[in-house]
Each structure stands twice: as C-alpha cells, then as structure tokens.
C-alpha positions in Angstrom: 0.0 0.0 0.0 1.2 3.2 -0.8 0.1 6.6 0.4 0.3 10.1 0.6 -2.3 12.6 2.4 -5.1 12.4 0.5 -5.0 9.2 -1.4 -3.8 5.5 -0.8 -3.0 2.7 -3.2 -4.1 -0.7 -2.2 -3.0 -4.0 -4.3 -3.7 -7.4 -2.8 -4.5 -11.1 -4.1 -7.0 -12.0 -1.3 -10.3 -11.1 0.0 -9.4 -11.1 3.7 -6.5 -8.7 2.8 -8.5 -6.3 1.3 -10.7 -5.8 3.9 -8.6 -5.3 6.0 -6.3 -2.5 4.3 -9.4 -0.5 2.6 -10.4 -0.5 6.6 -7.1 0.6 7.5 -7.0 2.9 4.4 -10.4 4.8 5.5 -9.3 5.2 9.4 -6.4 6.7 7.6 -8.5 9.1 5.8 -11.0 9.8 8.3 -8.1 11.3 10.0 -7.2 13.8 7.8 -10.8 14.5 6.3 -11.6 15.6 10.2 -8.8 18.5 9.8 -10.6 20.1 6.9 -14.4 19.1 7.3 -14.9 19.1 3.9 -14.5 16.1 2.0 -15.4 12.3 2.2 -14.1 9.2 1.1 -14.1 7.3 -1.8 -12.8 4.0 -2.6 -12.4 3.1 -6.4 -11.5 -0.7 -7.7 -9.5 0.0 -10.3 -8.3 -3.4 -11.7 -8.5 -6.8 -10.2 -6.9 -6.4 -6.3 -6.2 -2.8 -6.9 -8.3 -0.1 -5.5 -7.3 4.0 -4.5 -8.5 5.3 -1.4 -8.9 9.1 -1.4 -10.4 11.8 0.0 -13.0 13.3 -2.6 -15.3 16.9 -2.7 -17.8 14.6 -4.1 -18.5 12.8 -1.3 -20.0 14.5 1.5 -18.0 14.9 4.5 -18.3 12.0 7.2 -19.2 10.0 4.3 -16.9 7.0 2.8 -18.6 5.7 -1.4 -17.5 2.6 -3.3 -17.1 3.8 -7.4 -16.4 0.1 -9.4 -15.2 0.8 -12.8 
C-alpha cells in the first residue's frame, strides 16, 4: 500500500486482505478529512486487487462511497 495525504493505493490477491487494508485505508483518511471538514471518502477498484482510497469533494464529508469501474 502506498500513500500520501489524501490518497492511498491498495494491491492485494485476497479477499481477507483487502478488507482489511481499505479499513485501514479509510481510518487513515478519516483522519485527515476531520482536519478540513470538507471532504469524504471514496474507494475506487481499479483493476482486479487494486483499488485507490482518497479523499474526494464529491462525497459528502463523514461520508466513505465505493465507485467500481
């Protein structure tokens, strides 16, 4: 997983894992989003075992969306 303050990478190749890093992916993000107050969270698969994590103006505030491409 690789992050930075507003967005995380996640790759895995199982189910269980993937729970558990998007989890530790939003707590992340909740974090952050609590500074500003402004934006919430939304988790995108982008290929198979890869999603993004980010926090997103889209998504109102307190809020964490799933977007499946």
């Amino acid at each position: 997983m690789s992050t930075s303050t507003d967005s995380i990478e996640i790759q895995v190749t199982s189910r269980h894992l993937l729970d558990e890093e998007i989890d530790a992916a939003v707590r992340r993000l909740q974090e952050v989003a609590l500074l500003t107050g402004t934006h919430g969270i939304l988790v995108t698969r982008t290929g198979p075992g890869r999603y993004t994590a980010a926090l997103s103006d889209q998504v109102p505030f307190g809020m964490t969306r799933e977007l499946t491409h």
